[in-house]
C-alpha positions in Angstrom: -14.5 -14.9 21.0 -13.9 -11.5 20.5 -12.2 -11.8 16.6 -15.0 -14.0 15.8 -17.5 -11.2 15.5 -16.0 -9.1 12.9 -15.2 -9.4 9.4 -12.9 -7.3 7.4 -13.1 -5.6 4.2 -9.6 -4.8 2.2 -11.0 -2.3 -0.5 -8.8 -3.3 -3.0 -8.9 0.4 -4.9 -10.3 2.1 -8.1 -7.8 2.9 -11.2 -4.6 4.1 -9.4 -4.0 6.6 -11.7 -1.5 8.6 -9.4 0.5 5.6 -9.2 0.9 5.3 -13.2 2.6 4.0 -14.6 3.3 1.2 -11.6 -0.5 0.5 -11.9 -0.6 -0.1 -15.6 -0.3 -3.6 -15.4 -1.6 -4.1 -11.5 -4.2 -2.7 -9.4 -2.6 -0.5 -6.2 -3.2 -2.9 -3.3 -0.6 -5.4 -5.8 2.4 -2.9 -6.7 5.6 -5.0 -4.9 6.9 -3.1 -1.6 10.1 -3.2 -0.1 11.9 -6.3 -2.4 9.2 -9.0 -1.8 6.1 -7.8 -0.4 2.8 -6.5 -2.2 0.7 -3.1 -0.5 -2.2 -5.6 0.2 0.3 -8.1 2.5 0.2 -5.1 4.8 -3.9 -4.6 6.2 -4.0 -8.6 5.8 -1.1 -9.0 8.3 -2.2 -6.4 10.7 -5.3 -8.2 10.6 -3.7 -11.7 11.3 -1.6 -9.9 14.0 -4.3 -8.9 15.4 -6.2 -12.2 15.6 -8.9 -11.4 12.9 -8.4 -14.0 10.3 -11.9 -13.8 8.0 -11.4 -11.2 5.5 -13.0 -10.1 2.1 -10.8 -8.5 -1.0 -13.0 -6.2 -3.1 -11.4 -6.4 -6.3 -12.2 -5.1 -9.5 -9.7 -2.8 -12.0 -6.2 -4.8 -12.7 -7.5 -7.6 -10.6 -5.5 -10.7 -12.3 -2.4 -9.8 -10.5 -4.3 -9.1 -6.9 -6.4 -12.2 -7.0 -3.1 -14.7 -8.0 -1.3 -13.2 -5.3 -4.4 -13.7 -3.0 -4.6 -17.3 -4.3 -1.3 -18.5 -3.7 -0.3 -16.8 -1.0 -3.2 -16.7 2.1 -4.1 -20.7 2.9 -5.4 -22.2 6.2 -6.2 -24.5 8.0 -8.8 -26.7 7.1 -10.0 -26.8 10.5 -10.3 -23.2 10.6 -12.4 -20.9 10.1 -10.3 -18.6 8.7 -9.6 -17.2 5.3 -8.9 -14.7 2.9 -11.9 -14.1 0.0 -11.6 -12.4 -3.0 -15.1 -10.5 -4.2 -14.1 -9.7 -7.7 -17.4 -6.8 -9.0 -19.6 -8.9 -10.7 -22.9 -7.9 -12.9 -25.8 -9.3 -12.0 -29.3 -8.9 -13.1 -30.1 -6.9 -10.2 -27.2 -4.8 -10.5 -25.6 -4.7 -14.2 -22.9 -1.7 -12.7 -19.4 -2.0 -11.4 -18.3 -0.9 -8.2 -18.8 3.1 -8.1 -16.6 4.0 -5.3 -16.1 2.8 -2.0 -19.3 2.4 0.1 -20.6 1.4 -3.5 -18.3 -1.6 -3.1 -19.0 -2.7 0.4 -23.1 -2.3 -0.3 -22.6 -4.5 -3.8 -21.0 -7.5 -1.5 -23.0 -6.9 1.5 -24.7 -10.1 0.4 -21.8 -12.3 0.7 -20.8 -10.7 4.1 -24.4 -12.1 5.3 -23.3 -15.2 4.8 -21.1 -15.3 7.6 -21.9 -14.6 11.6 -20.7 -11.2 12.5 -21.7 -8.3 14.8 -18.9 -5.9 13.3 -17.4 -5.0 9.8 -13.7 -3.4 9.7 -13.1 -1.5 6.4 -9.6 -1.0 5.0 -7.6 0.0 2.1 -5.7 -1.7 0.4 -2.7 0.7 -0.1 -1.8 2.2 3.1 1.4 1.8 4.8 1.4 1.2 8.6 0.8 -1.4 11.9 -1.9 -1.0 13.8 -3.8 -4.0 16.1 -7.3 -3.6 15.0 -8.6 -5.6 18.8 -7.4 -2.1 20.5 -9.5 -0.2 18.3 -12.7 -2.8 18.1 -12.2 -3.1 22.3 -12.4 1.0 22.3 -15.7 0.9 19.8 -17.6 -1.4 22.7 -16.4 0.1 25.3 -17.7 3.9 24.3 -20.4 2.4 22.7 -20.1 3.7 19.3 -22.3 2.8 16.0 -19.1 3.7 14.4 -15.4 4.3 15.0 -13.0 5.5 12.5 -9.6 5.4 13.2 -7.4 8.7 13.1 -3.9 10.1 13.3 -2.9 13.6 14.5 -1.4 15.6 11.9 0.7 19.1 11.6 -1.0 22.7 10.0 1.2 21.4 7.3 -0.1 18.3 6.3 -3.9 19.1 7.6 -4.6 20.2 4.4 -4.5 17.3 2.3 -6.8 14.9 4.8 -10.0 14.9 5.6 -10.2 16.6 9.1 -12.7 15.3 12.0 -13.5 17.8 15.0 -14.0 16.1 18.5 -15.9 16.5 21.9 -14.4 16.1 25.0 -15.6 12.5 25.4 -13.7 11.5 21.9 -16.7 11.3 19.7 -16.8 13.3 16.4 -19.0 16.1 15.7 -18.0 17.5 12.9 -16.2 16.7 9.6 -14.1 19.2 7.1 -12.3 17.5 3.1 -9.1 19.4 3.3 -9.9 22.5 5.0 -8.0 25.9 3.7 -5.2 26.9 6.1 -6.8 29.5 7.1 -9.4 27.1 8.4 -7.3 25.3 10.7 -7.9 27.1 14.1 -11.1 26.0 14.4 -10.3 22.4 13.6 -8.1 21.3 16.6 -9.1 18.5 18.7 -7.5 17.0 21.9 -4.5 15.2 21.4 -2.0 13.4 23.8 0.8 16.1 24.9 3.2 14.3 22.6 1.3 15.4 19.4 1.0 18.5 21.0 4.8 19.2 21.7 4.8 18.4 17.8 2.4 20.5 16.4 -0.2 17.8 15.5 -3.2 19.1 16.5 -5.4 18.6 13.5 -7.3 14.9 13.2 -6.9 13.1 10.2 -9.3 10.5 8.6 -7.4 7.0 8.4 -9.4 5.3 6.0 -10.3 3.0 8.6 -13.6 2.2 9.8 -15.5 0.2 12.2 -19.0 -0.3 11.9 -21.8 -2.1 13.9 -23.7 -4.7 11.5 -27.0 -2.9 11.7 -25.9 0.9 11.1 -24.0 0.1 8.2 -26.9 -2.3 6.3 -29.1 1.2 7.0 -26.4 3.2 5.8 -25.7 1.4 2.9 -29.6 1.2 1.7 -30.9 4.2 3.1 -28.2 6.2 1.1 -28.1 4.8 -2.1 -27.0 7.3 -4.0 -23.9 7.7 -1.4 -21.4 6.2 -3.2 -18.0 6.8 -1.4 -17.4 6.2 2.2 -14.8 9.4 3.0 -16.8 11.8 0.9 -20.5 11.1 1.3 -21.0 8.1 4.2 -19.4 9.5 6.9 -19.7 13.1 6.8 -23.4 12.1 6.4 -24.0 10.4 9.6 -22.3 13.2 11.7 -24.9 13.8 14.2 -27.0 11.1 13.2 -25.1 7.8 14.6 -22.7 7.9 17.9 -19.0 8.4 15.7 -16.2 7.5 17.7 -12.3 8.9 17.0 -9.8 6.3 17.6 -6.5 7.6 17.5 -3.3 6.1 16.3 -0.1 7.6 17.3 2.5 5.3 15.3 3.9 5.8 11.7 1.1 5.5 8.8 1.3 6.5 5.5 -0.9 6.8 2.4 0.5 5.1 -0.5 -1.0 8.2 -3.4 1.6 9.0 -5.9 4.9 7.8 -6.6 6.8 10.7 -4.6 4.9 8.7 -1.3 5.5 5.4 -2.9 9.1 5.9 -3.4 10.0 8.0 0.2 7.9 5.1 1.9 10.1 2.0 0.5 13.6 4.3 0.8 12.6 5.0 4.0 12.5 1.2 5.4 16.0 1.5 4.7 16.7 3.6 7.5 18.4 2.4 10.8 15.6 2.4 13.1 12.7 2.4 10.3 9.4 4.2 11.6 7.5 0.7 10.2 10.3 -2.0 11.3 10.3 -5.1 9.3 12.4 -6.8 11.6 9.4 -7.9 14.2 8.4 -11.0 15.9 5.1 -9.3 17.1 4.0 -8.0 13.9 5.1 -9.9 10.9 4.3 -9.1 7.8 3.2 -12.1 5.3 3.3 -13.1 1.9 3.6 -15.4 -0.5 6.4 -18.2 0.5 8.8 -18.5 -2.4 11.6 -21.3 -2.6 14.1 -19.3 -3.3 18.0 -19.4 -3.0 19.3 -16.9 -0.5 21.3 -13.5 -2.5 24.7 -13.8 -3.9 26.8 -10.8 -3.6 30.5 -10.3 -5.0 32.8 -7.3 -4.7 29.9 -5.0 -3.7 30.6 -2.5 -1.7 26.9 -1.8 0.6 25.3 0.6 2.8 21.9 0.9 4.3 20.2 -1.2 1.6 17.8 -4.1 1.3 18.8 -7.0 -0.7 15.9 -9.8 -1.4 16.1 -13.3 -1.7 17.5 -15.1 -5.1 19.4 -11.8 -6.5 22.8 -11.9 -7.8 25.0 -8.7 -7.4 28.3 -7.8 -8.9 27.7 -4.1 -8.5 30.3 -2.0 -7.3 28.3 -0.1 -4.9 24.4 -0.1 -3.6 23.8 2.7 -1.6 20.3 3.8 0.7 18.5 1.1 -2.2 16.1 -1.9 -2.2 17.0 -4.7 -4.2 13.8 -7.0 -5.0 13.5 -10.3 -5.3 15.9 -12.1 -8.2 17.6 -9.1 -8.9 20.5 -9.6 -11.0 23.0 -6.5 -11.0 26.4 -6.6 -13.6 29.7 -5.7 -12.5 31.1 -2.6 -11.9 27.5 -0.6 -11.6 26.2 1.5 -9.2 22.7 2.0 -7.5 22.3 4.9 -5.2 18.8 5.8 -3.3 16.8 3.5 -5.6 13.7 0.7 -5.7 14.8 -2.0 -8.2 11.8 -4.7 -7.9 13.4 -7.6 -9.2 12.5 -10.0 -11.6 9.1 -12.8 -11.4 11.8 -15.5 -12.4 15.1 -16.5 -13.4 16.6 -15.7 -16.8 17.9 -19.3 -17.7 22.1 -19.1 -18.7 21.1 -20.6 -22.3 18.2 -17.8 -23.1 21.3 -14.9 -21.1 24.3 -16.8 -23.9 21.5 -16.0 -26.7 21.0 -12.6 -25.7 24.7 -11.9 -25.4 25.4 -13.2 -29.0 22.1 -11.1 -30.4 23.5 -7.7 -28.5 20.3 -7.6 -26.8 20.2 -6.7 -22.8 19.6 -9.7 -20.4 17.5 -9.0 -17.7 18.2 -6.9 -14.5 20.8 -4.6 -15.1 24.0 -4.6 -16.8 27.6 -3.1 -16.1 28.9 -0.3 -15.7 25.8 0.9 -15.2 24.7 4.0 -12.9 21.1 4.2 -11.4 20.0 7.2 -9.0 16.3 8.5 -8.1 14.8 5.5 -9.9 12.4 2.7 -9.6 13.2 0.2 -11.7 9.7 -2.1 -12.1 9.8 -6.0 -12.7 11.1 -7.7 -15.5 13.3 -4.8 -17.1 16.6 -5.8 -19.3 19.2 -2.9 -18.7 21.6 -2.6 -21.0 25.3 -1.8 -20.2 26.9 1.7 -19.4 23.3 2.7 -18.9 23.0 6.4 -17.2 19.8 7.1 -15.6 19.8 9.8 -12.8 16.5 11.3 -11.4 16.3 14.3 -9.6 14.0 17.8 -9.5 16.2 18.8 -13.1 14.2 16.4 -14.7 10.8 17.4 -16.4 7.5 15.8 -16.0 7.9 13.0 -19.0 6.0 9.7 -20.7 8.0 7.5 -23.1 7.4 3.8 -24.1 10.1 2.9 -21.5 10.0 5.2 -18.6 8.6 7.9 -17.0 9.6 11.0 -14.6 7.2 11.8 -12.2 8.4 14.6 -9.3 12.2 14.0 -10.4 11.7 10.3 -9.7 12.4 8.3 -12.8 10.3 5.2 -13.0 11.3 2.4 -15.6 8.1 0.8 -16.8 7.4 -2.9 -16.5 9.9 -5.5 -19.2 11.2 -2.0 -20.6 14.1 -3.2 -22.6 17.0 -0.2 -22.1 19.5 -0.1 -24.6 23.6 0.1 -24.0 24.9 3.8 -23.2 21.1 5.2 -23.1 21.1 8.1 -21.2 18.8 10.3 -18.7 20.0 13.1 -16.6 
C-alpha cells in the first residue's frame, strides 16, 4: 500500500522565541490552540487523514510538555503498524551535539528512520496551521517523477516578502529559489498559478515547509552536505538544479504559527462563521488527547461568535468573538471581548477556592467584574476581581513578572496570579 512507503517527520521546532513568552514553559509544536488542541495535533491529524499513520516527533528544547502530550494522547492498535514516535536529541559518542537546525535534525535520526521499510520521507513542522491530504501530494511526486517535492502556496506582492520564494518551469518543477526577495524583486519571481490566484493577485510561490523526499536523495543529501544544517536555508536552495524539485501547490488556508500577532489572529479567526480551517469536519478531524471531562456550564451569559471548551464554568456577563479553553472558570458579571483564555490543566477543588476566598487571594480563572479585551490569557492564571486589562496598538512593547504586550496583544503569562482592581489599558 501506497501509506506504507513513507514515514513522516514532525520537526518539533528550535527555541520559539517569537512566541515568548507562550513558549517559556513549552516548546512551539505544544502551545494549546483553539480551547483544547496543541499546534502538533494539527500535521499528526492531516497525516492520519490522510492515511499515513507512522510518524517520528523530533524533539528537543521544552520537550517534557510535547512528549507527555505525545504519550498520552496518540495509541494504536496493537495489531497495527502504526504509531507516533518521539526522537528526543540525544548525545552519543559519535555525535556529542544537539540538533543544529532542521536538516541537522532529520540527519541525527536518520538511523532510527532506517529501521523501518520506507521509499519516501514527508517532513513537517510542527507549528503550522492548515489541512492538507499529504496522498495528493506523494501521488503528484510519483507521478512527475520527482527526487523531491515541496509543497507551496501562492502568495500576494504583499506577503512575498516574508517567504522563501521558488520560481517554476512550465512543467511545475523548480528552478530557482530566492529567502524573501526585495519588492522590487518580485517581477521576476512569478510562476504559473491557477486563474483563481491570479484574479487575487497571488502570483508569487511560497515555500510550505513541507517536503517530500525519495529515501536515497535525502541519505546523499544529508551526508554529502554536512555542514548544511537547515533544510529552507541551505538543503533546498542547494539541490536547485542538481535533483528533479517538484512544486506542489496548495490552494486552501495555511498559516505559519511565528509570533503571537499570527498566533492570536489564527485562534480568533476559527471563530468566524464559515472559518477558513473548519473544525466542524467529518473528513478531516483533528485529534487529541481524550479527556473525561464534564460538558461547559454557562449561566446568565450573554454569547456571540465564541468557542467555549469542555469542563468550563461561566457566569460572565458577556463573551464576545473569544475562545474559552478547556476548564475555564469565568466569575459573574465579567466580560471577555476578542480574547484566547486557555483554561486551566485541572479543576480548583471548592475546599482549596473557600481557602483562597478567606486568604483574599484570587482563585483560579477569572474573577468578577472583570473586563478582558486583546488578551491571551495562558493556563493556570488566578484573576483577581474588577480586573481591567485591555490590549490594543496604545500599548507599548512590555515584560513584567506577570504579563507581557507584544504588538498591542496582552499575553498573561503561565499561573500569573493578578491581583483585584489591577489595571492595564
Amino acid at each position: 500500500m501506497q501509506q506504507e512507503r513513507v514515514l513522516a517527520v514532525i520537526l518539533g521546532g528550535g527555541a520559539g522565541s517569537r512566541l515568548s513568552p507562550l513558549t517559556t514553559y513549552r516548546s512551539k509544536p505544544a502551545v494549546p490552540i483553539a480551547g483544547k488542541y496543541r499546534l502538533v495535533d494539527i500535521p499528526v491529524s492531516n497525516c492520519i487523514n490522510s492515511g499515513i499513520q507512522r510518524m517520528f516527533v523530533l524533539t528537543q528544547f521544552n520537550s517534557a510538555s510535547l512528549n507527555k502530550h505525545i504519550k498520552n494522547t496518540y495509541h494504536f492498535s496493537a495489531f497495527s503498524k502504526a504509531f507516533v514516535d518521539i526522537l528526543a536529541a540525544e548525545q552519543t559518542p559519535d555525535n556529542p551535539k544537539w540538533f543544529m537546525g532542521t536538516a541537522d535534525a532529520v540527519r541525527q535520526s536518520l538511523h532510527h528512520l532506517n529501521n523501518n521499510d520506507y521509499e519516501y520521507v514527508l517532513i513537517l513542522s510542527g507549528d503550522q496551521l492548515y489541512q492538507m491530504n499529504f496522498m495528493d501530494m506523494l501521488d503528484f511526486h510519483e507521478k512527475m517523477g520527482a527526487d523531491i517535492s515541496i509543497a507551496t502556496i501562492p502568495v500576494d506582492a504583499k506577503d512575498a516578502p516574508e517567504f522563501g520564494i521558488m520560481k517554476t518551469s512550465s512543467d511545475g518543477f523548480i528552478d530557482s529559489f530566492i529567502e524573501k526577495p526585495k519588492a522590487e524583486l518580485l517581477p521576476e519571481w512569478t510562476s504559473e498559478v491557477s486563474d483563481t490566484m491570479k484574479s487575487k493577485g497571488r502570483n508569487y510561490l511560497a515555500s510550505m515547509g513541507i517536503y517530500i523526499f525519495n529515501r536515497k536523495v535525502l541519505a546523499e543529501l544529508l551526508e554529502d552536505k554536512i555542514d548544511a544544517t537547515d533544510f529552507g536555508k541551505e538543503i533546498i536552495p542547494q539541490s536547485i538544479g542538481k535533483y528533479k524539485m517538484l512544486s506542489y501547490q496548495h490552494e486552501g488556508y495555511w498559516t505559519d504559527i511565528g509570533n503571537i500577532r499570527s498566533f492570536f489572529d489564527a485562534n480568533l479567526a476559527l471563530t468566524d462563521e464559515i472559518p477558513d480551517f473548519n473544525l466542524f469536519d467529518n473528513r478531516n478531524v483533528v485529534y487529541t488527547h481524550a479527556r473525561m471531562l464534564p460538558p461547559a456550564k454557562i449561566s446568565g451569559t450573554t454569547l456571540n461568535a465564541s468557542i467555549v471548551a469542555e469542563g468550563s464554568i461561566v457566569r460572565a456577563a458577556k463573551i464576545d468573538r473569544s475562545i474559552i479553553g478547556i476548564r475555564s472558570r469565568i466569575g459573574e458579571g465579567s466580560v471577555i471581548v476578542n480574547s484566547y483564555i486557555m483554561g486551566n490543566e485541572a479543576f480548583q477543588t471548592l475546599e482549596s477556592i473557600n481557602e483562597s476566598k478567606r486568604k483574599g487571594i484570587p482563585v483560579m480563572g477569572i474573577g468578577d467584574r472583570c473586563y478582558i479585551q486583546n488578551t491571551i490569557l495562558d493556563k493556570d492564571c488566578y484573576i483577581g476581581n474588577d480586573v481591567h486589562i485591555k490590549g490594543g496598538i496604545h500599548l507599548p512593547d512590555m515584560d513584567t513578572n506577570i504579563l507581557t504586550v507584544k504588538d498591542g496583544i496582552v499575553v498573561v503569562k503561565k499561573g500569573a496570579v493578578v491581583p483585584d482592581r489591577f489595571g492595564l489599558g
